[in-house]
VMD Tcl script that draws the C-alpha trace (Angstrom):
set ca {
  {-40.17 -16.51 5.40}
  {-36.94 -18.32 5.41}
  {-37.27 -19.02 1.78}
  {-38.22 -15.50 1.10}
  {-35.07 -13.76 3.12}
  {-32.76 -16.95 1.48}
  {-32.96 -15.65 -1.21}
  {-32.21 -11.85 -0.93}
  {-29.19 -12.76 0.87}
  {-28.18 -15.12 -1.19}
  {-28.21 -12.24 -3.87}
  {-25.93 -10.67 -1.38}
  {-23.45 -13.48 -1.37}
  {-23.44 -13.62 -5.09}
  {-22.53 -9.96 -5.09}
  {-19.96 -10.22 -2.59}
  {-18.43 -13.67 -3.70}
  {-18.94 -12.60 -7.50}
  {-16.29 -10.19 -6.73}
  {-14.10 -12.44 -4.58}
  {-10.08 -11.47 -4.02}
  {-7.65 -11.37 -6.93}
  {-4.21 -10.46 -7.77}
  {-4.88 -7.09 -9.49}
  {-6.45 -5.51 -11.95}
  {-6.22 -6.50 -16.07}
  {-3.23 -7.34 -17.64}
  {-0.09 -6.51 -16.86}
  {2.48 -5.18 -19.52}
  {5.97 -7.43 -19.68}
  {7.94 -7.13 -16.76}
  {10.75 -5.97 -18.11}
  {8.50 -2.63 -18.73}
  {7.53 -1.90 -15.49}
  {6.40 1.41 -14.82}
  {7.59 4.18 -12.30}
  {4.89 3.34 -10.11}
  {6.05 1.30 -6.55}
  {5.36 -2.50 -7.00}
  {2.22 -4.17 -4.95}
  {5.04 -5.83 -3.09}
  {7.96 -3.10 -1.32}
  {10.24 -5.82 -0.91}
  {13.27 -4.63 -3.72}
  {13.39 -7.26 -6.61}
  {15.64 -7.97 -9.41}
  {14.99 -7.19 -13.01}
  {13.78 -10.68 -13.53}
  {10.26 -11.39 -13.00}
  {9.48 -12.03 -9.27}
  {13.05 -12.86 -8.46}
  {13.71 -11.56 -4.97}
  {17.36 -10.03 -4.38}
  {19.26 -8.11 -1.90}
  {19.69 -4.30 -2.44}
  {23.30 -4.12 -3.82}
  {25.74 -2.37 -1.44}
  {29.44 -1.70 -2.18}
  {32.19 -2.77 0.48}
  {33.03 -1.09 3.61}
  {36.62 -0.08 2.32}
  {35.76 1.43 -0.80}
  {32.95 3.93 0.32}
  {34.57 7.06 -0.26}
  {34.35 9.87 2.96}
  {31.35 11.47 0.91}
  {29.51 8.24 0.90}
  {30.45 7.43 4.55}
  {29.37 10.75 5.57}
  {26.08 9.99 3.39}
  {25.20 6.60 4.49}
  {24.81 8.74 8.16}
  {21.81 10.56 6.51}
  {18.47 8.83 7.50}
  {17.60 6.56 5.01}
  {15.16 8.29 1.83}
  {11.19 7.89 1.38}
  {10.60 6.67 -1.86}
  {7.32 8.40 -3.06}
  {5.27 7.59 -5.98}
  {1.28 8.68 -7.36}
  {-0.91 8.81 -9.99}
  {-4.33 10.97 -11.07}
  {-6.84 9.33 -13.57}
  {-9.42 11.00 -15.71}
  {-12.19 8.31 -17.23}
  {-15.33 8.76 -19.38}
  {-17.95 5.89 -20.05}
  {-20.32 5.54 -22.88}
  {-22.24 2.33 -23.19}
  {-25.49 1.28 -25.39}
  {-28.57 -0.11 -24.46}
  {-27.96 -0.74 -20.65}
  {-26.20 1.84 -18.04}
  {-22.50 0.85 -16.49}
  {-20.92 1.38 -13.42}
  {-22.68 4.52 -13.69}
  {-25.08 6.68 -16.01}
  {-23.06 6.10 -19.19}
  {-25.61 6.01 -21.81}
  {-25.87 9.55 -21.39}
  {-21.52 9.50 -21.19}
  {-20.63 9.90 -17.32}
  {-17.04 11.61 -16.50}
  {-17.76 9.90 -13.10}
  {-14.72 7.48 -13.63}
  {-11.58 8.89 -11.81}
  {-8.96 7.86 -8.89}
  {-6.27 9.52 -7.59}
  {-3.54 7.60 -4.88}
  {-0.22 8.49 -3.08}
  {1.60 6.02 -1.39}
  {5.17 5.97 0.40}
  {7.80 3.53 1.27}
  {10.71 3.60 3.47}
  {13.80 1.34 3.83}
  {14.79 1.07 7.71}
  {17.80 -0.96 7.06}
  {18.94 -3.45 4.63}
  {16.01 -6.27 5.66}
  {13.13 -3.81 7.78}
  {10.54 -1.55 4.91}
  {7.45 -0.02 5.21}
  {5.07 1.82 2.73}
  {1.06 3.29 2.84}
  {-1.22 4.82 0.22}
  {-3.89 7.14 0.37}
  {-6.26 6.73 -2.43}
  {-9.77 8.29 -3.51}
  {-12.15 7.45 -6.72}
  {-15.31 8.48 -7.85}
  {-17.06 5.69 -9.75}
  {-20.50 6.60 -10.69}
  {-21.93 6.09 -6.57}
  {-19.13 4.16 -5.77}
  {-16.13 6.66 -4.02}
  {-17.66 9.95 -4.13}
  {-14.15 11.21 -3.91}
  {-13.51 9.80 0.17}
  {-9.90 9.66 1.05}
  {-9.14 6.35 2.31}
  {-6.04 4.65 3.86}
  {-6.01 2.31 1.02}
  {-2.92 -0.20 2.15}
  {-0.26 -0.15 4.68}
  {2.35 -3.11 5.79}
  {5.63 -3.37 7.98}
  {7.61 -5.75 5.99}
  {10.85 -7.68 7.45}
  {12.82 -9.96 5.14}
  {14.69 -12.33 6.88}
  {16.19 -13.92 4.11}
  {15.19 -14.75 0.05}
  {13.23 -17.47 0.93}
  {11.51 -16.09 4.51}
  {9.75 -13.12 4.90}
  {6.98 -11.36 7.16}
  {4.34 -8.73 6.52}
  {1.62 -7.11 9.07}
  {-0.40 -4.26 8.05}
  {-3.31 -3.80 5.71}
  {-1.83 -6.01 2.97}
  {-2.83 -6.45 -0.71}
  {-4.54 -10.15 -1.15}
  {-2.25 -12.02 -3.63}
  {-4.97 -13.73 -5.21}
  {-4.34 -14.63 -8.78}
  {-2.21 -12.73 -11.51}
  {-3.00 -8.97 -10.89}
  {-4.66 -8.40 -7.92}
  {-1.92 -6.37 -6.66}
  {-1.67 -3.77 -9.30}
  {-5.14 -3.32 -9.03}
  {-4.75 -0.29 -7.74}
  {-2.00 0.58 -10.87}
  {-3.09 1.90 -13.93}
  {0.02 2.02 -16.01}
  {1.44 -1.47 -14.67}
  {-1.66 -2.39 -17.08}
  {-2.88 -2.51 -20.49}
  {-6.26 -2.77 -19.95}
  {-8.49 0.03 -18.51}
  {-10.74 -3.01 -17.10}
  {-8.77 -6.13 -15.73}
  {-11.10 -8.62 -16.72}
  {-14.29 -8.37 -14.43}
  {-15.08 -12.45 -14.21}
  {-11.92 -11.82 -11.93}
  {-11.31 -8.13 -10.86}
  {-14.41 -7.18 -10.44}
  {-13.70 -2.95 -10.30}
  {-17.14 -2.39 -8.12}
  {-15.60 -4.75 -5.52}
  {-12.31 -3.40 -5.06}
  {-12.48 -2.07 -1.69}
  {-13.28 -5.89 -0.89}
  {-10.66 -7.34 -2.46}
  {-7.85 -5.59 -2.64}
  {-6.09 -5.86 0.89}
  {-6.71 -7.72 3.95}
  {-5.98 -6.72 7.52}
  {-3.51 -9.42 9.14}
  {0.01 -11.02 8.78}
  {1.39 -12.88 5.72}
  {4.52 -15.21 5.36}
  {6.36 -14.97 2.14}
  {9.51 -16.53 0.30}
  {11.39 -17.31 -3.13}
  {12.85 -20.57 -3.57}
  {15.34 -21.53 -6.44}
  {14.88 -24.95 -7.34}
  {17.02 -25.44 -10.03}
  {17.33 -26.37 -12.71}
  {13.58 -26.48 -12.79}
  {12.95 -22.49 -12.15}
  {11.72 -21.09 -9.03}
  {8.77 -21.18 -6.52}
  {6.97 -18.11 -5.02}
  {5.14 -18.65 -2.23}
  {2.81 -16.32 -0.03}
  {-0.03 -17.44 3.22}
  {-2.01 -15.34 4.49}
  {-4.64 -14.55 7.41}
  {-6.86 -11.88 8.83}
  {-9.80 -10.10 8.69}
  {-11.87 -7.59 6.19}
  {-13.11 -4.58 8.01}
  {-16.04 -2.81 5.46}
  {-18.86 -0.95 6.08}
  {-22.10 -2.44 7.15}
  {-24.40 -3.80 4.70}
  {-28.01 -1.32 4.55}
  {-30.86 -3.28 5.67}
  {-34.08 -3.16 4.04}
  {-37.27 -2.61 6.29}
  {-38.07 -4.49 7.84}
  {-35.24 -5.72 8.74}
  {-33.07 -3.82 11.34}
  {-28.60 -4.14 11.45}
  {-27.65 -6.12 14.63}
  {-24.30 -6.74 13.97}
  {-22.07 -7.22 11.20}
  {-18.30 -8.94 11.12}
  {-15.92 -10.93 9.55}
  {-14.79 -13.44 11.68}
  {-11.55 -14.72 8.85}
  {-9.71 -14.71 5.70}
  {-7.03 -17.29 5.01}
  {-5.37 -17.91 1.33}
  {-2.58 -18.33 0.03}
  {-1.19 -18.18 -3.78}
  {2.32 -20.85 -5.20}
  {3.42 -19.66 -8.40}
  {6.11 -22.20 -10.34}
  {8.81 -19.49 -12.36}
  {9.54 -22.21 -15.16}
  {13.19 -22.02 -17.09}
  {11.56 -20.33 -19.19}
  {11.70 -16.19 -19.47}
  {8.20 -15.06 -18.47}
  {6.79 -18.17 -17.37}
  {5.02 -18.90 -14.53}
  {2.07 -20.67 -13.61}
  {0.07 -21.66 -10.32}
  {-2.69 -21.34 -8.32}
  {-4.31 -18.94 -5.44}
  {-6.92 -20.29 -2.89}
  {-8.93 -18.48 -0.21}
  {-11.66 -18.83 2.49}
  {-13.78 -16.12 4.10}
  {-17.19 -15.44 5.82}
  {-19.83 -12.63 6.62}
  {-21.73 -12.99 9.44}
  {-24.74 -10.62 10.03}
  {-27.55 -10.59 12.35}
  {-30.57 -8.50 11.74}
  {-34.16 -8.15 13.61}
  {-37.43 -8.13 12.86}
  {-40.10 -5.50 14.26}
  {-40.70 -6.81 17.85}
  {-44.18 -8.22 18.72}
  {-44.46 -7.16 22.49}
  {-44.21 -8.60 25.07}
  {-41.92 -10.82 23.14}
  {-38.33 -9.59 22.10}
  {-37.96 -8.85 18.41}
  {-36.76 -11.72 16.42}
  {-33.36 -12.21 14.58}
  {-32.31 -13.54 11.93}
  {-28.79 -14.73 11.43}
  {-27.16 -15.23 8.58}
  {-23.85 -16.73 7.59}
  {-21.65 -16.49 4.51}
  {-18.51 -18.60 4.30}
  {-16.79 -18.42 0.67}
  {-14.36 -20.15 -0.49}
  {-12.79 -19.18 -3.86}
  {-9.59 -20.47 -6.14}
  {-7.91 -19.86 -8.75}
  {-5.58 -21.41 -11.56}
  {-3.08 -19.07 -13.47}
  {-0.90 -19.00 -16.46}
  {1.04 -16.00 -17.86}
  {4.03 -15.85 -20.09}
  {5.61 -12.00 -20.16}
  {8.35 -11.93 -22.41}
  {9.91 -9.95 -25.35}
  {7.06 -7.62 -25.25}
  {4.29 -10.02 -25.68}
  {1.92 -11.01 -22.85}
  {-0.08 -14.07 -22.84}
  {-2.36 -14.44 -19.97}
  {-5.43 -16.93 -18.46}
  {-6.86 -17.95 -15.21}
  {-9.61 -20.30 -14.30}
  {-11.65 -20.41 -11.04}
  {-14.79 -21.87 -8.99}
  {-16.12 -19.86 -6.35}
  {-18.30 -20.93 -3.63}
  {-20.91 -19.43 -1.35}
  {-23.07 -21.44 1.49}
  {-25.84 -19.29 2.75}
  {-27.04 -20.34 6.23}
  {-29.58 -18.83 7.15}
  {-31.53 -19.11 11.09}
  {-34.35 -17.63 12.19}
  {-35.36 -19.15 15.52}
  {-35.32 -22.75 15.25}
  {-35.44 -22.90 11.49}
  {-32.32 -23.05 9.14}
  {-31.59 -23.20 5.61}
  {-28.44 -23.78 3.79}
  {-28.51 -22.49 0.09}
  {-24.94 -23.12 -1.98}
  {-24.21 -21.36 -5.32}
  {-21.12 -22.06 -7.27}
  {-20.04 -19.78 -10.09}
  {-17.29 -19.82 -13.13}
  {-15.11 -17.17 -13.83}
  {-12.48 -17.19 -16.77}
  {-10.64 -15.01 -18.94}
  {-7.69 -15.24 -21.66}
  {-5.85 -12.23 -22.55}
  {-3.06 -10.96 -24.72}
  {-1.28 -8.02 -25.69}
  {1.83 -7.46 -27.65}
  {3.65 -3.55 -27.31}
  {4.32 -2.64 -30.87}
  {6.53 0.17 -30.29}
  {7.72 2.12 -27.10}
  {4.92 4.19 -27.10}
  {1.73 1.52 -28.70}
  {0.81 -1.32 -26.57}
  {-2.85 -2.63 -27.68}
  {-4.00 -6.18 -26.35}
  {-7.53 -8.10 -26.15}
  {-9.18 -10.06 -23.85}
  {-12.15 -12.62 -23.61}
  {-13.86 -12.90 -20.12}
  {-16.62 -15.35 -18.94}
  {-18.37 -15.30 -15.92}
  {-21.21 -17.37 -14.32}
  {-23.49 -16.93 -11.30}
  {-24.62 -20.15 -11.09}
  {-23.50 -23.60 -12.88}
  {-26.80 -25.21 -11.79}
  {-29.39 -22.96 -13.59}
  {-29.85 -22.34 -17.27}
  {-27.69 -20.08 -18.94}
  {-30.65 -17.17 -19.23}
  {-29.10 -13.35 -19.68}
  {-29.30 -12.33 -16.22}
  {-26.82 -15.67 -15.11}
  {-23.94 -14.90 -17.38}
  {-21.94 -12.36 -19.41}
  {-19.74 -12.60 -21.48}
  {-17.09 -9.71 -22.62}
  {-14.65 -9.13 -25.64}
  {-12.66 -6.03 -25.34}
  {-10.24 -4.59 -27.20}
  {-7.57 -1.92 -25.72}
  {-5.25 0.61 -27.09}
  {-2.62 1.79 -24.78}
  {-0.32 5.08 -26.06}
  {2.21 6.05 -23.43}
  {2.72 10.16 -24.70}
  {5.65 10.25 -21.99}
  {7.27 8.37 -19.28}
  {4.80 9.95 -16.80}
  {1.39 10.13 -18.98}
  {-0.87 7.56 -21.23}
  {-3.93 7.32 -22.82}
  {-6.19 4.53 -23.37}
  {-9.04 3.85 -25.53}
  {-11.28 0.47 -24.88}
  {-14.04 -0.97 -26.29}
  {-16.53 -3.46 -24.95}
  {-18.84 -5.78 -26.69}
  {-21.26 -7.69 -23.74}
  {-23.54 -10.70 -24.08}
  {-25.31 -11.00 -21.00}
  {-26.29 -8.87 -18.18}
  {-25.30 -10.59 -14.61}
  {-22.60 -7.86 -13.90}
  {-25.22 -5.09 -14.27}
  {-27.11 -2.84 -11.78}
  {-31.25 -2.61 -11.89}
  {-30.29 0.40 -10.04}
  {-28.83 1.84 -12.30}
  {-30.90 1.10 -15.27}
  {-34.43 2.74 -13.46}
  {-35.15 -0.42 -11.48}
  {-35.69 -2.97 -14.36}
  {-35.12 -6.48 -13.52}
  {-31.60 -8.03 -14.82}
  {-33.73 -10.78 -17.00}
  {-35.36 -7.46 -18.68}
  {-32.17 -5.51 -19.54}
  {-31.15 -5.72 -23.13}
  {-29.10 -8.56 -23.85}
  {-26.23 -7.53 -26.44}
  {-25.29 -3.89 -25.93}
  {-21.17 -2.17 -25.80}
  {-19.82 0.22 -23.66}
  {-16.53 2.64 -24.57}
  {-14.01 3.73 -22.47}
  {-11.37 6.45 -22.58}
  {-8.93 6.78 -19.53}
  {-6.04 9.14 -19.22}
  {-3.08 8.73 -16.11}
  {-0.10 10.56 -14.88}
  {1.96 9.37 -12.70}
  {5.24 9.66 -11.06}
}
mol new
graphics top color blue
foreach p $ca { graphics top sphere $p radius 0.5 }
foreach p [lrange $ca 0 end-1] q [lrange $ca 1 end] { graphics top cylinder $p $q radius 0.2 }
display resetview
């Protein structure tokens, strides 16, 4: 029996681990194009990528009585959102919802606001909702929220519900037009796991530290805890309890000399643990069965964002130990997957910004490379920005391999069944202000 129940949570921990934290979603466009939307982090920044800087204020003796009189006022709430409107279409095997048929279930809408309370003191929250085939079902959620005190450049503090900084573009996962891509690539930023990986509930300790004439180091540590629903248990099996107990990580990025250079590496732990029962033989107390997931995930990254060309890779190994107890009887099972991705994207003009990505992931190193233990994913993206407010993207898939897809979704059938080569289309239109 322990073999038996090994292995459906184990299934479980792939799931969970397969989607483990990241910095956002897909790539981001050069920084020097940000959009309107806030960044990931409300600390203000300068124009150059990542560079923390004071907010510039002019001399007490030359504010004019107007400004004096002004700088009374109580400080303004910056506030920013964005609506999406999606449609899938994919061949051979159903995606993230029913798209062979074309689903419209592919939509998000978010506001979030931040407030300065002083020249070091900010805080900022967003409310978002999405519908993603049964994923969202349109549920308002407080999606982030952080009290964030600067102390100086190199020293700051958060405490909230705070966006993981795990890789390249975890934080703007939640940022459509900070992107090119409708998808970020899903070895990575896995888009069914979002509401896993996105933010953390704790404290984080943050910094930027000149070290020239080498560049710059970004630093940022962080711990908490994850609260998420309950996982469903399958009958037999009855919910006990359901927590998790940590998450530490942290993420050191190296700004090189160059312009749009950086490169570095994110690392995290976490664990599930569950406890379930079996149906109770009397008089006897029901059975449990405990069962413990500790991950522990990292990351390599390399992007170079510069003169409107974005280069972009990261490189990882994730780990998940399954311990499983039931009674005096315990198993360990350990699965380590690869996830890996290279992307680029060059804006042609103002308002044409296509780029391309290859992503790889694997469940399992140790097993044979059979469809349902890999996939692999070219896309393609074209981004048109109408306005400064509203874009349109178009992006096509081609997929070998079927480990990211849902037997649920596809009328039950078995990953290892699924067709092996199919596509799947996107279009995806944002405003946002």
């Amino acid at each position: 029996m322990v073999r038996g129940i090994s292995r459906v949570f184990l299934a479980l921990a792939l799931v969970l681990g397969g989607g483990a934290s990241a910095r956002a979603e897909q790539p981001a466009p050069p920084r020097s194009t940000a959009v309107d939307a806030p960044p990931a982090d409300p600390a203000p920044t300068s124009s150059a990528v990542g560079t923390p800087a004071e907010e510039p204020t002019a001399p007490a003796e030359e504010l004019t009585a107007e400004e004096s009189r002004a700088s009374d006022r109580p400080l303004s709430v910056d506030v920013h959102g964005f609506v999406s409107q999606g449609f899938i279409l994919s061949s051979g095997n159903n995606y993230l919802a029913d798209s062979k048929r074309g689903s419209f279930e592919f939509n998000e809408a978010g506001i979030n606001f931040t407030k300065g309370l002083g020249d070091r003191l900010r805080v900022g929250l967003q409310f978002f909702a999405r519908d993603l085939g049964a994923v969202g079902n349109y549920v308002p959620k407080l999606d982030w929220f952080n009290l964030d005190y600067r102390l100086a450049d190199w020293l700051g503090i958060r405490a909230g519900r705070l966006k993981a900084p795990f890789g390249l573009y975890n934080e703007i996962n939640d940022i459509d037009s900070a992107r090119v891509p409708v998808l970020l690539p899903q070895s990575v930023y896995p888009t069914l796991n979002r509401d896993i990986l996105l933010a953390q509930t704790g404290g984080e300790v943050y910094g930027y530290v000149p070290i020239k004439p080498a560049g710059a180091l970004e630093y940022r540590l962080y711990g908490g805890t994850l609260f998420l629903d309950p996982p469903i248990a399958q009958p037999p099996l009855a919910l006990k309890s359901f927590r998790v107990p940590y998450v530490v990580g942290g993420r050191l990025m190296w700004e090189a000399p160059i312009e749009g250079l950086r490169v570095g590496g994110s690392v995290q732990a976490l664990r599930f643990d569950t406890v379930y029962t079996l149906p109770a033989t009397p008089p006897m107390p029901p059975p449990e069965i405990t069962i413990g997931i500790p991950f522990v995930l990292w990351l390599a990254s390399f992007e170079y964002a510069a003169h409107d060309l974005l280069l972009a890779a990261e490189y990882g190994r994730w780990k998940a130990d399954l311990e499983t107890t039931i009674g005096p009887v315990s198993k360990v099972d350990t699965v380590v997957n690869e996830r890996y991705y290279v992307m680029a994207a060059y804006r042609l003009s103002s308002w044409f910004y296509p780029g391309v990505y290859y992503s790889h992931l694997v469940e399992n190193v140790d097993k044979p490379m059979v469809r349902d233990n890999f996939q692999d994913d070219l896309a393609m993206t074209f981004r048109f920005d109408l306005n400064a407010h509203w874009l349109v993207k178009l992006e096509s898939h081609y997929m070998h391999g079927t480990l990211d897809l849902s037997p649920e979704l596809n009328d039950g059938t078995a990953k290892k069944l699924l067709q092996r080569d199919w596509g799947v289309f996107f279009v995806k239109t944002t405003a946002y202000f």
